[in-house]
N, C-alpha and C positions, 0 to 999 in steps of 0.2 A: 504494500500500500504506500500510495504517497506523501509527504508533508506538502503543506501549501502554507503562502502567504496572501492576503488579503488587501487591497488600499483602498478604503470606501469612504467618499467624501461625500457629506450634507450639504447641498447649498441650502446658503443661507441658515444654518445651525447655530447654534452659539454652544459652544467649547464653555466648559465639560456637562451641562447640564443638557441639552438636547441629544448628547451620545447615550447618555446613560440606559434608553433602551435598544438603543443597538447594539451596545456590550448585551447586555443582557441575553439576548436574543442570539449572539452571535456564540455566548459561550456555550446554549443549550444547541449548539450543532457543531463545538469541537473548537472553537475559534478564542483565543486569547488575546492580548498586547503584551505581555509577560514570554520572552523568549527561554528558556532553560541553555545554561552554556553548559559544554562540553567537559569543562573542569571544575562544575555544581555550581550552583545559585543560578538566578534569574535575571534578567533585565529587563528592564521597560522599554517597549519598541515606541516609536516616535507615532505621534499623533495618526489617528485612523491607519495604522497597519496593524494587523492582527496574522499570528499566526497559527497552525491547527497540525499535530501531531497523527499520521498514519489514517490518512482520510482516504474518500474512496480512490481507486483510478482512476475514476472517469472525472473527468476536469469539466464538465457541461454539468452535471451531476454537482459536483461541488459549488460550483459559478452560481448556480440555480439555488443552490441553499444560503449561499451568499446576497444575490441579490434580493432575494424575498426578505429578508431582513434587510436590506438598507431601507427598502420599499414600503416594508410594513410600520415604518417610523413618520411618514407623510410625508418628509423632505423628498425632494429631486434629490438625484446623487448618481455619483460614477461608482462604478468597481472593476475594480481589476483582480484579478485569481492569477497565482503563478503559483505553479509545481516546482516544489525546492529538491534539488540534487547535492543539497547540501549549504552553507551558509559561512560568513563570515563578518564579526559585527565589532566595531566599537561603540559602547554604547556605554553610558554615563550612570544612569537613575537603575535602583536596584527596586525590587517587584517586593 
């Protein structure tokens, strides 16, 4: 199975209080902001990227659980889904 990343932006939202049920919503199909590194502990991935641990293969399949959650929030919004073959992060903010 594969991991994926998420970039899902609200127009027009306001940060942090109109994401709250699109976390929500994203974590009951597998989808975090909180990266897990390689040598333990976590990181906080930057604003609307979300990622999701051993999801299905099918990437139309995941895309689709993705955007029904951006969607089910009212905002317009873009998504983008990438299948990760692995990663590489400096990232700051601990989870």
């Amino acid at each position: 199975m594969a991991n994926y990343f998420a970039r899902v932006e609200l127009h027009d939202a306001d940060w942090p209080d109109d994401y709250e049920d699109l976390h929500k919503s994203l974590s009951k199909v597998g989808f975090n902001n909180c990266l897990p590194l390689s040598e333990g502990g976590k990181k906080r991935l930057p604003t609307g990227l979300y990622w999701a641990k051993s999801q299905s293969d099918d990437k139309e399949v995941v895309f689709g659980r993705v955007k029904k959650c951006a969607d089910d929030t009212g905002f317009s919004n873009e998504v983008i889904v990438i299948v990760s073959g692995g990663s590489r992060s400096d990232l700051s903010k601990d989870c």
